[in-house]
NUDREN-358071 format. One record per atom (N, C-alpha, C, O, CB): residue number from 1; residue in three letters; x, z, y. Coordinates in steps of 0.05 Angstrom, whole numbers. Atoms other than C-alpha are relative to their C-alpha. Glycine has a CB too. Example, Ala and Ser with C-alpha at 12.3 -4.5 7.8 and 13.67 -1.06 7.14 Angstrom:
     i    aa        x        z        y
     1   ala       18        0      -24
     1   ala      246      156      -90
     1   ala       18        0       24
     1   ala       39       13       24
     1   ala      -20       25        1
     2   ser      -16       -1      -24
     2   ser      273      143      -21
     2   ser      -15       14       22
     2   ser       -5       18       44
     2   ser        9      -29        9
//
This chain:
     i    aa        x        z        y
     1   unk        4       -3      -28
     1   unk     -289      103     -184
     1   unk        7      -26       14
     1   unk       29      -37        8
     1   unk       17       24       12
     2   unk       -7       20       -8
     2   unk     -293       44     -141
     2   unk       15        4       29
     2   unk       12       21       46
     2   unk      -24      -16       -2
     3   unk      -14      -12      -23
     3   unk     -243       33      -89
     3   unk      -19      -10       31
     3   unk      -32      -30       36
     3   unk       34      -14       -1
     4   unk       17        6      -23
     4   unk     -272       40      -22
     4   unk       28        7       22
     4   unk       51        8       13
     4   unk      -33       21        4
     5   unk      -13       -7      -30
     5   unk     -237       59       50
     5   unk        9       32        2
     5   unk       26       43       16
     5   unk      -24       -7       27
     6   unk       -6      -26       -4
     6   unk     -242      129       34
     6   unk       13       14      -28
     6   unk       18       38      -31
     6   unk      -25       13        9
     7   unk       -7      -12       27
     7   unk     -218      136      -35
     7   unk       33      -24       -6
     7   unk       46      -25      -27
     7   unk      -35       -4      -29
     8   unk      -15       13        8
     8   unk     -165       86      -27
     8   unk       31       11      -11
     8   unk       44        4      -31
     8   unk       -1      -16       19
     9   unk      -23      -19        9
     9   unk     -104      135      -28
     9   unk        5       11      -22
     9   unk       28       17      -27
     9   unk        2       18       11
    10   unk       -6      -10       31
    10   unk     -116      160     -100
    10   unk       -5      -24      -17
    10   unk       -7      -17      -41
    10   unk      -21       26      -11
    11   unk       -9       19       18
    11   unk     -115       89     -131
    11   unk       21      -20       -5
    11   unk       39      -24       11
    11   unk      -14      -10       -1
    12   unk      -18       14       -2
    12   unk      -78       45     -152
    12   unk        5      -20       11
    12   unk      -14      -34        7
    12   unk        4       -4      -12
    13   unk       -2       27      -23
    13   unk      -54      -14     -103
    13   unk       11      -23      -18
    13   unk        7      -45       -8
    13   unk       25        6       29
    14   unk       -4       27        6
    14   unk      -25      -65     -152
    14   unk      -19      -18        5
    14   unk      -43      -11        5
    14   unk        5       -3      -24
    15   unk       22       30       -2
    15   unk      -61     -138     -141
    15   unk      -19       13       31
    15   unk      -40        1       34
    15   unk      -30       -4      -40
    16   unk       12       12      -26
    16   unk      -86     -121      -67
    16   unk       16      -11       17
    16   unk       40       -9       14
    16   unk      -13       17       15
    17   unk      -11       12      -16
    17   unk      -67     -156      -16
    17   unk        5       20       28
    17   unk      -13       33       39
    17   unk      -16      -24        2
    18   unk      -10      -20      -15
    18   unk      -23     -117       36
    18   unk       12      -13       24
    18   unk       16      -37       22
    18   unk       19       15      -14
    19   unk      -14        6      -21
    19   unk       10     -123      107
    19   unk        4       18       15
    19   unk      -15       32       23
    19   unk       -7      -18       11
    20   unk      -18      -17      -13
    20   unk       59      -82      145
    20   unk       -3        3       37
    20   unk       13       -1       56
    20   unk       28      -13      -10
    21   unk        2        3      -33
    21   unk       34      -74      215
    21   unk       22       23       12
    21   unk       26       22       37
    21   unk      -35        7       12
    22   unk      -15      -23      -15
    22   unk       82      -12      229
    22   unk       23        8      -23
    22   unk       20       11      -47
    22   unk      -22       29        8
    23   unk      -16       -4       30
    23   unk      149        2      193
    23   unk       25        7       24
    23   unk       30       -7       44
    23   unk        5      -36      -29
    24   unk      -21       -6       -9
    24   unk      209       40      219
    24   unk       10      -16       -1
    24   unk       11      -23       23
    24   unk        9       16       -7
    25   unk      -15       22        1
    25   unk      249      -17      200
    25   unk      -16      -24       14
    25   unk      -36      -34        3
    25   unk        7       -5      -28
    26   unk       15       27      -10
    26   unk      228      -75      250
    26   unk        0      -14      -23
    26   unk      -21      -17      -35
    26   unk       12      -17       24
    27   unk       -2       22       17
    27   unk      253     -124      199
    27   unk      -28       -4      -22
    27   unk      -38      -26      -26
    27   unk       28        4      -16
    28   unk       25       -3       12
    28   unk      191     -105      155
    28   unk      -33       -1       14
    28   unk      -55       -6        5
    28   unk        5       26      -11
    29   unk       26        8      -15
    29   unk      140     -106      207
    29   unk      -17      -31       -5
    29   unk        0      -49       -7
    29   unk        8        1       31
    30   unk       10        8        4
    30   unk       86     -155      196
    30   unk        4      -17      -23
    30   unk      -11      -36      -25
    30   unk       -3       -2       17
    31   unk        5        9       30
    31   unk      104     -176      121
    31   unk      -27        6       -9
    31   unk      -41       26      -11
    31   unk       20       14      -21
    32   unk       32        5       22
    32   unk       43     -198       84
    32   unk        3       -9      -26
    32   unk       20      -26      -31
    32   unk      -23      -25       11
    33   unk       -7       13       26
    33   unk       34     -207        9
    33   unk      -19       17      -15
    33   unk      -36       31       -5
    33   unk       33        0      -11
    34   unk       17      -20       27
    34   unk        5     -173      -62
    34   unk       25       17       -4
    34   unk       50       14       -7
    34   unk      -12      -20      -36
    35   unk      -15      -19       23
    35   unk       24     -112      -85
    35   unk        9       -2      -35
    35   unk       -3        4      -55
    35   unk      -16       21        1
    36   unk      -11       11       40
    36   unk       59     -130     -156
    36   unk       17       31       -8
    36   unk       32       31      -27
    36   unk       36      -41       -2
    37   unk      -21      -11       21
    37   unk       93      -60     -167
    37   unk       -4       34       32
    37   unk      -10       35       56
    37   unk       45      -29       -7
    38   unk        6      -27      -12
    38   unk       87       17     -139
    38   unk       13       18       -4
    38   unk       11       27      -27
    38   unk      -20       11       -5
    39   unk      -27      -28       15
    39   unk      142       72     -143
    39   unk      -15       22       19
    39   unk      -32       16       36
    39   unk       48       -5       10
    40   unk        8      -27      -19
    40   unk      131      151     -111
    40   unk        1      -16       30
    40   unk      -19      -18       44
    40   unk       28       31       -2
    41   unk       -8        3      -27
    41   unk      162      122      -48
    41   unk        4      -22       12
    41   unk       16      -24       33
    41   unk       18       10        6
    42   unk       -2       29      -13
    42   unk      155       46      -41
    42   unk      -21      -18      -14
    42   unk      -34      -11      -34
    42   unk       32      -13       -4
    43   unk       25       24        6
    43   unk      108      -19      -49
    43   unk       22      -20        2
    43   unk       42      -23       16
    43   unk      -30       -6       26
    44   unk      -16       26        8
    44   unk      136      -78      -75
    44   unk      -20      -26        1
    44   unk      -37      -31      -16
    44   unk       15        2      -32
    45   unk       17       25      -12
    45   unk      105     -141      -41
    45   unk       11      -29      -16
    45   unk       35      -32      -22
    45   unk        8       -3       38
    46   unk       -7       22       10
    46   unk      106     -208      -71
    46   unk       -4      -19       26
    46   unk      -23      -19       42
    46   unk      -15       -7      -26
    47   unk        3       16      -35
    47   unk      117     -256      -11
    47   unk       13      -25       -1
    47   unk       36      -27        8
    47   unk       16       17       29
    48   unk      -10       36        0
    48   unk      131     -331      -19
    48   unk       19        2      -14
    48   unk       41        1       -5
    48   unk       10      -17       29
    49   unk      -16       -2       35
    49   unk      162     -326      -92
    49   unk       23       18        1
    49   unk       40       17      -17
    49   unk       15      -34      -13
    50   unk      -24      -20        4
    50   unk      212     -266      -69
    50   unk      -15       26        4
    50   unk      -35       30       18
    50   unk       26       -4       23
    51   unk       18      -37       -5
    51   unk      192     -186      -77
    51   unk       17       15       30
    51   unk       40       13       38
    51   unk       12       30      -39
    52   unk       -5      -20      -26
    52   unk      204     -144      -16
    52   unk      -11       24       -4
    52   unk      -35       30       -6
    52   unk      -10      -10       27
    53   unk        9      -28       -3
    53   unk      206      -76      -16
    53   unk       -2       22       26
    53   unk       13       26       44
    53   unk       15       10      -17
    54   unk       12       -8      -28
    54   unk      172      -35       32
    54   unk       -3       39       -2
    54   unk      -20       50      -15
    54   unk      -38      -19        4
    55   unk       -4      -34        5
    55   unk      188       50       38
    55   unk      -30        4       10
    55   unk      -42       -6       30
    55   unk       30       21       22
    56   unk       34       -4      -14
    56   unk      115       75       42
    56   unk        0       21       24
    56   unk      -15       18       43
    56   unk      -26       15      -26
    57   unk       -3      -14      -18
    57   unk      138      134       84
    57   unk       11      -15       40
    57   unk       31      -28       46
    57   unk       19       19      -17
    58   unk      -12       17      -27
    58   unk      141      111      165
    58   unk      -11      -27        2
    58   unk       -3      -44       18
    58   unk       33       -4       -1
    59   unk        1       23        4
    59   unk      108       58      145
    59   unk      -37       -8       12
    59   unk      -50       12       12
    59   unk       10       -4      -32
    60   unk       30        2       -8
    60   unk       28       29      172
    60   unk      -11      -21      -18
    60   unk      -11      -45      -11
    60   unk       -5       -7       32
    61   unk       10       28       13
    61   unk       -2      -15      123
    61   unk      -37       -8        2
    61   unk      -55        5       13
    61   unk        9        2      -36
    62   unk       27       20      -11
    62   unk      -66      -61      125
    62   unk       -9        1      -23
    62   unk       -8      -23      -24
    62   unk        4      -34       12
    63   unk       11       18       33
    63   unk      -94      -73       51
    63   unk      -29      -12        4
    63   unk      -49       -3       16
    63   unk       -4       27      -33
    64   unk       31        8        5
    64   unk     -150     -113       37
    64   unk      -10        3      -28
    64   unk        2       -4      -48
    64   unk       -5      -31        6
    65   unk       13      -14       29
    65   unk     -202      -80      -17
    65   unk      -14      -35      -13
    65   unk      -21      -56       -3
    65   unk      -34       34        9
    66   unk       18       29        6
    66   unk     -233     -132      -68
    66   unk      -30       -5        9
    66   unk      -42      -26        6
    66   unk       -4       -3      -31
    67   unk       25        7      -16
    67   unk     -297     -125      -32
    67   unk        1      -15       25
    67   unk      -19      -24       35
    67   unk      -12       23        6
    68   unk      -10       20      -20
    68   unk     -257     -163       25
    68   unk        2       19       27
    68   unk       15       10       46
    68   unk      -22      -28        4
    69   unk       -4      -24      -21
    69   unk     -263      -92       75
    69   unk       35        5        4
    69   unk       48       14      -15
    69   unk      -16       32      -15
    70   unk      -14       -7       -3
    70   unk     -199      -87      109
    70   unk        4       31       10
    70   unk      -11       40       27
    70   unk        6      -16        8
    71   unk      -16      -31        4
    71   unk     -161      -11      105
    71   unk       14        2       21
    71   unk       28      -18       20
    71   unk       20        6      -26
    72   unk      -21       -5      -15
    72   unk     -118       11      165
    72   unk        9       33      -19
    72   unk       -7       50      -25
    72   unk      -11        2       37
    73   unk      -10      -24       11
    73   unk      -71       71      130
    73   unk       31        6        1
    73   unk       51       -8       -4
    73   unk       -8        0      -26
    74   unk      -37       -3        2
    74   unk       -7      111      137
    74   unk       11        1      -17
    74   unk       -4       13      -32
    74   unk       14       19        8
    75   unk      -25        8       27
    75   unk       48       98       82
    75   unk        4       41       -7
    75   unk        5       52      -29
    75   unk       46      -24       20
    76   unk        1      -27       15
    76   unk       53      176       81
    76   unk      -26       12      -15
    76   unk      -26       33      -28
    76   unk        6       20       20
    77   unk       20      -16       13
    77   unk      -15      188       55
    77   unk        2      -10      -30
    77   unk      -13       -1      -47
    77   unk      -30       -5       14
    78   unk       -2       22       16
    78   unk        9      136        4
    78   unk       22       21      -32
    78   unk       17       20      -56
    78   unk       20      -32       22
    79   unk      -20        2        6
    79   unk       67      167      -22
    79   unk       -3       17      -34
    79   unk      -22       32      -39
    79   unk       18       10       25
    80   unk       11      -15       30
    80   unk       66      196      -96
    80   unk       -3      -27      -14
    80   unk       -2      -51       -6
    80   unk      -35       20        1
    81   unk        9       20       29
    81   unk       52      163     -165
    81   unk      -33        2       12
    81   unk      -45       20       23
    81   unk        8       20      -43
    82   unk       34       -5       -2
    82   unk      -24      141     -159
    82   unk       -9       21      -19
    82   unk      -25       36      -10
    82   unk      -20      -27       -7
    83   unk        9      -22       14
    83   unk      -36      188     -217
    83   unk        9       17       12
    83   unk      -12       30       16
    83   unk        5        2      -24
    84   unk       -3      -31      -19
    84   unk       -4      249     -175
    84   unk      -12       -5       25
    84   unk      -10       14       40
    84   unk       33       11        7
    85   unk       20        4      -24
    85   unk      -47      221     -119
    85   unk      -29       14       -5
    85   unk      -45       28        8
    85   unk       -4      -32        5
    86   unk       30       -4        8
    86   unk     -103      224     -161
    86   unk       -8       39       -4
    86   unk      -30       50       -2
    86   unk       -4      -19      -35
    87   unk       -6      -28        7
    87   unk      -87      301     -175
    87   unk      -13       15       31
    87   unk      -32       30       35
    87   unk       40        6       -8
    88   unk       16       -3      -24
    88   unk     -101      311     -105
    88   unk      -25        4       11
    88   unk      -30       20       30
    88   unk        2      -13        8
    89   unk       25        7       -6
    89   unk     -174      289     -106
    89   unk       -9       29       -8
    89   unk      -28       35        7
    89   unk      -12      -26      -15
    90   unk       15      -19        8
    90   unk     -194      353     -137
    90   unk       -9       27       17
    90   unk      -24       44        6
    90   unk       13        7      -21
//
């Protein structure tokens, strides 16, 4: 399945490119970087040779798909293993 805008929530996000436009925590607001790493409840940003971790819940992120289409999406639709995301789709 290729990722599009509407299927983005049941894949996996390592290697896109992400940014934090909305984040309970100001301090996290507008971090940009690659996703290098995915837990149930957080995104781990690679961001000028240090990881930052980002709680997906509360959170608004940006991704850009490899087709270059930017994503607006809430961190709660996020939240789960992508395989228990994927469980979802059915």
């Amino acid at each position: 399945m290729q990722i599009t805008p509407i299927t983005i929530k049941f894949h996996e996000l390592i290697g896109l490119e992400a940014r934090v436009i909305k984040s309970s925590d100001p301090k996290l607001k507008n971090l940009a970087g690659t996703v290098v790493d995915e837990t149930k409840n957080t995104l781990k940003l690679y961001i000028e040779g240090k990881i930052k971790i980002v709680p997906k819940l509360n959170s608004y992120f940006i991704f850009k798909l490899p087709d270059g289409i930017k994503v607006r999406i809430h961190g709660s639709l996020l939240v789960g293993r992508s395989e228990d995301r994927l469980g979802r789709f059915k």
